[in-house]
C-alpha positions as CSV (number, residue, x, y, z in Angstrom):
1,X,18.2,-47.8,-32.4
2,X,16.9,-51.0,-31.2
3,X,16.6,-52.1,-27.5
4,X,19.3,-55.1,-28.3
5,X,22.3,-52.5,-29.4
6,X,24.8,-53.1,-27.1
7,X,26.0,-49.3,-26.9
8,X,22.3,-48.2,-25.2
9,X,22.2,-50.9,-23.1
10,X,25.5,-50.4,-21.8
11,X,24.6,-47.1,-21.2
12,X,21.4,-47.9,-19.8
13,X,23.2,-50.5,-17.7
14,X,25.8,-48.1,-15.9
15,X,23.1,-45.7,-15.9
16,X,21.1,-48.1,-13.2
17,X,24.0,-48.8,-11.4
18,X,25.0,-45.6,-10.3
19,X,21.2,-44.7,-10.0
20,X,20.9,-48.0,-8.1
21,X,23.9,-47.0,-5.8
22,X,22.8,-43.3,-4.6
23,X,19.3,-43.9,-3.5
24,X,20.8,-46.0,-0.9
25,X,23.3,-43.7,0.1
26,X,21.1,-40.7,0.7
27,X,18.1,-42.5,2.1
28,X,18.1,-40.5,5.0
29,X,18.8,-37.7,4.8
30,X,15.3,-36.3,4.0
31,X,13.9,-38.3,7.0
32,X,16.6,-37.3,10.0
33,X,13.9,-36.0,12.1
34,X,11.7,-38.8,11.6
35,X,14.5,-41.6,12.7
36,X,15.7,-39.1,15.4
37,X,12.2,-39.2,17.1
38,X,11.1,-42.8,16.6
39,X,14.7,-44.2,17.7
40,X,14.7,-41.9,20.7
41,X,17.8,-39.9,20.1
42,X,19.0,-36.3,19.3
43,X,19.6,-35.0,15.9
44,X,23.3,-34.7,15.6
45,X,23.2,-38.5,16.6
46,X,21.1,-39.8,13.9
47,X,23.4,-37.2,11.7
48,X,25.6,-40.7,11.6
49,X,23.1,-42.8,9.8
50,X,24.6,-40.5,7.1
51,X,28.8,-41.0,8.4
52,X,28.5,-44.6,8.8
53,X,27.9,-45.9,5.1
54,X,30.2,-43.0,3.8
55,X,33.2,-44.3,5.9
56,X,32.7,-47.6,5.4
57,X,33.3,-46.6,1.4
58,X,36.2,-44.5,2.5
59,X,37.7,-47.9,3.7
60,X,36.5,-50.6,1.7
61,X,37.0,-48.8,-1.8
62,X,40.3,-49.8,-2.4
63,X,40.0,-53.6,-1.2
64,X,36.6,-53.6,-3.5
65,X,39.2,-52.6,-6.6
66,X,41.9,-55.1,-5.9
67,X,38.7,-57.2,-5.9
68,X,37.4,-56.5,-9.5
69,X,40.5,-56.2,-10.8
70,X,41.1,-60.0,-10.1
71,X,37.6,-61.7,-10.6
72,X,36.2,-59.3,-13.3
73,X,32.8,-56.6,-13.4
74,X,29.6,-57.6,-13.7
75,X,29.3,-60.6,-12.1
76,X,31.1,-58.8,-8.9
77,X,28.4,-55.4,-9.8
78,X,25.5,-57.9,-9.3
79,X,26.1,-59.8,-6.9
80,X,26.7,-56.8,-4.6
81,X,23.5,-54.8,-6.1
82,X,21.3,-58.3,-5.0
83,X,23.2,-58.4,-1.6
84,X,22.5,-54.6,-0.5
85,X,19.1,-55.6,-0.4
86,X,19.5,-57.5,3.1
87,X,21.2,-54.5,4.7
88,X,18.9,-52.2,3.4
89,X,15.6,-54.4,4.4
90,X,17.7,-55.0,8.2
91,X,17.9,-51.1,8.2
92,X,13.7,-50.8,8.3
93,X,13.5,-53.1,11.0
94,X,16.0,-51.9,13.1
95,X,14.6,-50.5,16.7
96,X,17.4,-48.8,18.1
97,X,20.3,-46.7,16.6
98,X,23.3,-49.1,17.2
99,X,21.5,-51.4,14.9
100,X,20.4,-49.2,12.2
101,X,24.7,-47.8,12.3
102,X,25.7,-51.4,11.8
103,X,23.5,-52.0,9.2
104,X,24.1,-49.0,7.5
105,X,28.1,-49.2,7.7
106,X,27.6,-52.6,5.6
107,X,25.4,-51.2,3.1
108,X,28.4,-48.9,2.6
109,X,30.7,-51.8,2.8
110,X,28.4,-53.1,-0.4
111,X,28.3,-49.4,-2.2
112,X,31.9,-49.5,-4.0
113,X,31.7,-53.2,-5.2
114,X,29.0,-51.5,-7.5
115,X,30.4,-47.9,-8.3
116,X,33.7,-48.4,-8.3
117,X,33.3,-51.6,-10.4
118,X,31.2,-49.4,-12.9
119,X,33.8,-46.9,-13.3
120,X,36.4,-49.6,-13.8
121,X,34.0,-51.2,-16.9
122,X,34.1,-47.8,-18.5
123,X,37.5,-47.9,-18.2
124,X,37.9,-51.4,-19.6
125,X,34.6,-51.2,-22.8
126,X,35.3,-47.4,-23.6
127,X,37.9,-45.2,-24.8
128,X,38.2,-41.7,-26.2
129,X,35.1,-39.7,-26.7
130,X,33.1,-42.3,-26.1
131,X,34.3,-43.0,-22.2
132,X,33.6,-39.6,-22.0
133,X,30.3,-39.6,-22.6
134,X,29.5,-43.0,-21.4
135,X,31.2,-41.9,-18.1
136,X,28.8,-38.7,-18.0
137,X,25.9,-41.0,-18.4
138,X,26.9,-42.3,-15.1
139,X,27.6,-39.2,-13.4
140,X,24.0,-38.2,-14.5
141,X,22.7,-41.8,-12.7
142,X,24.2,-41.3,-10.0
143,X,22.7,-37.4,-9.5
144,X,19.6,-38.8,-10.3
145,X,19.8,-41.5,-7.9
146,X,20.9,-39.3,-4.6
147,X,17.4,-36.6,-5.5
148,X,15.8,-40.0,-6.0
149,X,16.5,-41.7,-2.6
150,X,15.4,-38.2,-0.7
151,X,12.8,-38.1,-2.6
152,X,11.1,-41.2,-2.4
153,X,12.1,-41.7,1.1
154,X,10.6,-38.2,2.4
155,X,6.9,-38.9,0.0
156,X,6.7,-42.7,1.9
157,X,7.8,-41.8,5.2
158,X,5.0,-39.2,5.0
159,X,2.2,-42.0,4.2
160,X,3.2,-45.0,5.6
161,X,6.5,-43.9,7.8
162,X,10.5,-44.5,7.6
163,X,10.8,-47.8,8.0
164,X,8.1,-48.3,4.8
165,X,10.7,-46.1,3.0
166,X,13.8,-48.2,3.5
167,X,11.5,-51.0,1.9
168,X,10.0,-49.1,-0.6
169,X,14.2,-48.4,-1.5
170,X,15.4,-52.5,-1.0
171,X,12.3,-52.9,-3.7
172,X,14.1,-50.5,-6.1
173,X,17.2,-52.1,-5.9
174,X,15.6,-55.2,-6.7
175,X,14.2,-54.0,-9.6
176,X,17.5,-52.3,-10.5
177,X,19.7,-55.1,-10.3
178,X,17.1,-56.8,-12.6
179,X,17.1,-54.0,-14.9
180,X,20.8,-54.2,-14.7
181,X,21.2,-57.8,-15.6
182,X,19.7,-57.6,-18.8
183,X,20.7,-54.1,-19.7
184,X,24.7,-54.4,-18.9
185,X,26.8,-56.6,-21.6
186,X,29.6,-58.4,-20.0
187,X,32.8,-56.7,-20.1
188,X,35.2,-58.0,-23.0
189,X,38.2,-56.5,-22.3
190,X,38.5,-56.7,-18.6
191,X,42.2,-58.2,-18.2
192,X,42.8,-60.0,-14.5
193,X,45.6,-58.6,-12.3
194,X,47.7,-61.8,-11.7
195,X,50.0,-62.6,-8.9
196,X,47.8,-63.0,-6.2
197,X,48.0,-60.5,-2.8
198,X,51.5,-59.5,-4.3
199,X,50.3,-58.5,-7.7
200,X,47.6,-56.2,-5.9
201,X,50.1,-54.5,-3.8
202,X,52.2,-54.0,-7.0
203,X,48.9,-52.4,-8.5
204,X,48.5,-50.0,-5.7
205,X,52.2,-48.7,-5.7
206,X,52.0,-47.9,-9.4
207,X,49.2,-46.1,-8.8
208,X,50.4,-43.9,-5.9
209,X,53.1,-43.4,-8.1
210,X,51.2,-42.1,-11.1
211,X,51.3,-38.5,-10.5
212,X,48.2,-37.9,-13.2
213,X,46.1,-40.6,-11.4
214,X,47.2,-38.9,-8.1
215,X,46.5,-35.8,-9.0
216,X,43.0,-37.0,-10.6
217,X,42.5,-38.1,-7.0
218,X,42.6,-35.1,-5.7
219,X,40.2,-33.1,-8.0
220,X,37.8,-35.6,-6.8
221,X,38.7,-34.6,-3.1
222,X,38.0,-31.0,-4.4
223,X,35.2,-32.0,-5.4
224,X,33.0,-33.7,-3.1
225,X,34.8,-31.4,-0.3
226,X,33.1,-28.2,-2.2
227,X,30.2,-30.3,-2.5
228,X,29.4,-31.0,0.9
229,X,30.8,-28.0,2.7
230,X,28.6,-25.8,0.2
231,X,25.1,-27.4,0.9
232,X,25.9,-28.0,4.7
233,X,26.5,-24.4,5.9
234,X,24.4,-22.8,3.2
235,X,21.5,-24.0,4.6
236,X,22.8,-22.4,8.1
237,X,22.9,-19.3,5.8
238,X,19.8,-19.5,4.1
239,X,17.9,-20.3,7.7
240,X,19.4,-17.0,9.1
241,X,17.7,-13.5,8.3
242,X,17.0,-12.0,6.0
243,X,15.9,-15.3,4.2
244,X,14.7,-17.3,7.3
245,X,13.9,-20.5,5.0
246,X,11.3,-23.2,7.0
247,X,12.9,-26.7,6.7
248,X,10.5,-27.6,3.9
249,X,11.9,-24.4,2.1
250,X,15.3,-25.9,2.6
251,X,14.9,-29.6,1.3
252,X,13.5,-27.9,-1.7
253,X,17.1,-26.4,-2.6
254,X,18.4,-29.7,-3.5
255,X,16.0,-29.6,-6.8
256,X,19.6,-27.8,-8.1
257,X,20.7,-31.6,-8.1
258,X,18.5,-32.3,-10.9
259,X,20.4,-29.3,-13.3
260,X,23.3,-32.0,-13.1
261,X,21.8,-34.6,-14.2
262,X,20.8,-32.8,-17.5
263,X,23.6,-31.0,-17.7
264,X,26.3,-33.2,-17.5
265,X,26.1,-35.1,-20.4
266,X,25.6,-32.1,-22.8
267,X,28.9,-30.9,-20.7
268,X,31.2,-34.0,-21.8
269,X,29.8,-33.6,-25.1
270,X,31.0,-30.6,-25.2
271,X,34.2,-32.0,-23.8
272,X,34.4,-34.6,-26.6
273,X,34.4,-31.5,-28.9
274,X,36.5,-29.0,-27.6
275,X,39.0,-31.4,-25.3
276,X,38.9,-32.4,-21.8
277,X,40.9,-29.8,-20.2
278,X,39.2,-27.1,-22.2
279,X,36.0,-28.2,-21.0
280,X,36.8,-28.5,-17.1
281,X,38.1,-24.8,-17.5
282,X,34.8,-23.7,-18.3
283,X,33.6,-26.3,-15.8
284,X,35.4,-24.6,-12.8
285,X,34.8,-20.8,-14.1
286,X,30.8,-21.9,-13.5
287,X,31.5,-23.5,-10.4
288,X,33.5,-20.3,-8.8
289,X,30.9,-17.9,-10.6
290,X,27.9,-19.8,-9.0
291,X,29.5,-20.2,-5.8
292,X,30.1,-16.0,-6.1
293,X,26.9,-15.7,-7.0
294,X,26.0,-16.9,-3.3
295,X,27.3,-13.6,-2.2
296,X,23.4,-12.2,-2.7
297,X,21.0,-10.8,-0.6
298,X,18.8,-11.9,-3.4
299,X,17.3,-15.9,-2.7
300,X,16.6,-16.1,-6.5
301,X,20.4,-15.3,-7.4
302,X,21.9,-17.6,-4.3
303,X,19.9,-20.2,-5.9
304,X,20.6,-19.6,-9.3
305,X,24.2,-19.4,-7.9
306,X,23.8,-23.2,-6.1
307,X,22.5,-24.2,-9.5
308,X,25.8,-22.7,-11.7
309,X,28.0,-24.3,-8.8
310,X,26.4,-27.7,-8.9
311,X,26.5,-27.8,-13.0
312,X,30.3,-26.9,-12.8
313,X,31.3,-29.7,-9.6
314,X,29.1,-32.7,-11.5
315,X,30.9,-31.6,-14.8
316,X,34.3,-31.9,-13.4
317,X,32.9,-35.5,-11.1
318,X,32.3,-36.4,-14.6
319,X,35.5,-35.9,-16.7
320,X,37.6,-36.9,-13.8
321,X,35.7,-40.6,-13.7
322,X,36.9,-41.3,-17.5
323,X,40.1,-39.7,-17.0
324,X,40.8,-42.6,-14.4
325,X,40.6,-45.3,-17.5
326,X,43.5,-42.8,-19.5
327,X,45.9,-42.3,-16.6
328,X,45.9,-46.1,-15.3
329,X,46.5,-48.1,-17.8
330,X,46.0,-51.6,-16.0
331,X,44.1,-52.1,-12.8
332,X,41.8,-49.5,-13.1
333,X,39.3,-51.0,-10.3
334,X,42.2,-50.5,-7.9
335,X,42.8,-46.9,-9.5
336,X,38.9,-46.0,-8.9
337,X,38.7,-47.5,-5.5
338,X,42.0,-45.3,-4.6
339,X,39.9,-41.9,-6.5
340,X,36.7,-43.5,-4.4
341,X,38.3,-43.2,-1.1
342,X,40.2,-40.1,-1.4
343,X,36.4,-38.5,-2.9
344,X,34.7,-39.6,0.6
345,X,38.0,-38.4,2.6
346,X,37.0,-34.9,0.9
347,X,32.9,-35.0,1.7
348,X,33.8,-35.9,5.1
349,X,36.3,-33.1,6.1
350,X,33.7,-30.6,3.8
351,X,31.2,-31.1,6.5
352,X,33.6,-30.0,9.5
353,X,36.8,-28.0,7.9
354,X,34.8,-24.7,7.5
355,X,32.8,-24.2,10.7
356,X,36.1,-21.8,11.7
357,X,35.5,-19.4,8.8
358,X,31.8,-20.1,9.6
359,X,32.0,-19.0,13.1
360,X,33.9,-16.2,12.8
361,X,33.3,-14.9,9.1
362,X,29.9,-16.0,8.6
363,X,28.4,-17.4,4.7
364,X,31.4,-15.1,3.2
365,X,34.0,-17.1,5.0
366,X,33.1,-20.1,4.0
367,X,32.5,-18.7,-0.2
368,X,36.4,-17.6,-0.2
369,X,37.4,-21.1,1.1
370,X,35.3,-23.1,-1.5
371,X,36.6,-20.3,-3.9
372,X,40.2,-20.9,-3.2
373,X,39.5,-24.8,-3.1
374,X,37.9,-24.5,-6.6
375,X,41.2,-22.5,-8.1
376,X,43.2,-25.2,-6.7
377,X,41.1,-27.8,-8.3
378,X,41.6,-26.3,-12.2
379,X,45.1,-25.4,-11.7
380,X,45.4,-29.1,-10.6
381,X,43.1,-30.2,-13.9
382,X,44.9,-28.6,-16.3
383,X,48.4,-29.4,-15.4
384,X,47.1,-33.2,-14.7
385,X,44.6,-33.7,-18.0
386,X,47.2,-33.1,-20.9
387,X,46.3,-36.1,-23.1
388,X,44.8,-35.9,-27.0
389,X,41.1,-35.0,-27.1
């Protein structure tokens, strides 16, 4: 296959962007303590540098797809990749926390004109098995990108402090929006959304009256809820006795992450095979087994349980992004940026609708919620997903 086939690089292409997207996004996280120190404030403050981007997506996501649906893909994808490099260079030299939250909150007002643009070109260029598997090659750029922006932000922070890692990060996205002007075709069958403000408010009521685009909406709530409330309080868990994991010990947990990114595409594969509703039944059974698995006084089978749980949630991310192109038919930027919100919606009330269960049930309280939640999220899949394969 040669590097001018216009299938690889438009898998290349979303690839980068969702790559491109999540090591901003995550940047942080593996240097809290570092920012927390240096700007002179307490740990659940700089806890927002986190919040900030992620409800700045929760707002701007479905303004972003009324957007793209009007003026097109790739151009919009670019030009927002090139421009979350000044927020992201204003974040290193930022010297006190209000500044590094403003900047922040627009890096996440950048984040959906790129994801939630990409989504909508898979949409547009792909149908049947292959938006299904182009769609999980984005999933997989995407898990890649958020073990990538810990990553490289926790090795440079160590040499050369945080601030050199937030540049080290605005380099990458330069290189990635390079990358990504080359790699990404433009779209072909992107079709405008006429009519101004009026025909974009049209586009949002059909959609919150498309029960299957709804309900698609709401596995991704599922999703990202599990997500988050799973790797927040299990780390309250696994610092307890009898594991009493250091913080080092902890970070290292998220090396799980990387089992999605290989996983996912042979899982929509397998979903191009066997069907998409077939395949996120098997994808939730994993998820509820690994989370189950959790149960363990054994640290080898809680992680091997994190591992199953993440597999299962990245699998149905996956299949839930294409299904967006099969249940809106027109204006599917609009339809991703309403899925985009309602995802961030479920991460944020993940990190806080637990600590009840937590409190008073402990790590077992919070398994049967995420269980239940899980359940909820297949019966909701399988009703929702019933298309050909």
């Amino acid at each position: 296959m040669s590097g001018s086939d216009p299938s690889l690089r438009r898998s290349l292409g979303v690839f980068t962007a969702g790559w491109a997207t999540f090591i901003n996004v995550y940047t942080p996280q593996a240097i809290l303590p570092s920012l927390a120190a240096d700007l002179g404030v307490t740990g659940a403050q700089i806890g927002l540098a986190i919040t900030a981007p992620l409800l700045a997506v929760a707002l701007i996501a479905p303004v972003a797809g009324g957007i793209s649906d009007r003026f097109g893909r790739k151009r919009l994808i670019m030009a927002a990749m090139l421009a979350l490099i000044v927020p992201t260079l204003l974040v290193a030299m930022s010297t006190d926390l209000p500044s590094l939250l403003a900047w922040r909150f627009v890096q996440g007002l950048l984040f959906p004109f790129i994801f939630t643009v990409t989504v909508a070109y898979i949409g547009d260029e792909c149908s049947g098995p292959d938006a299904i598997r182009t769609s999980g090659i984005y999933a997989s750029g995407s898990i890649c990108g958020g073990f990538t922006g810990r990553f490289v932000a926790g090795l440079v922070s160590d040499a050369f402090g945080w601030r050199a890692a937030f540049l080290a990060v605005a380099l990458l996205t330069a290189l990635a929006a390079a990358f990504l002007a080359w790699a990404l075709p433009m779209e072909r069958r992107f079709r405008p959304v006429l009519g101004g403000l009026a025909g974009t408010v049209l586009a949002y009521r059909g959609h919150l009256r498309n029960g299957r685009l709804l309900a698609t909406c709401c596995v991704g709530f599922g999703m990202l809820f599990c997500q988050v409330a799973a790797f927040t309080f299990v780390n309250l868990h696994l610092s307890a006795p009898p594991f009493s994991l250091s913080q080092t010990q902890l970070g290292s947990v998220f090396v799980v992450y990387l089992l999605g990114m290989v996983v996912t595409p042979v899982a929509t594969m397998l979903a191009v095979r066997i069907g998409r509703r077939p395949a996120a039944a098997v994808a939730m059974g994993c998820a509820i087994g690994g989370i189950a698995l959790t149960l363990s006084g054994q640290l080898a089978v809680v992680i091997a349980g994190l591992a199953f749980m993440c597999v299962g949630l990245f699998t149905i991310q996956a299949l839930a992004i294409g299904f967006i192109g099969v249940a809106a038919a027109r204006a599917r930027s609009s339809a991703v940026g309403v899925y985009v919100t309602l995802f961030y919606i479920g991460g944020a009330v993940g990190g806080v609708a637990p600590a009840g269960l937590w409190h008073r049930f402990g790590w077992p309280g919070v398994v049967w919620l995420l269980m239940a939640a899980m359940i909820a999220m297949a019966a909701t899949a399988l009703s929702a997903w019933r298309n050909p394969r």
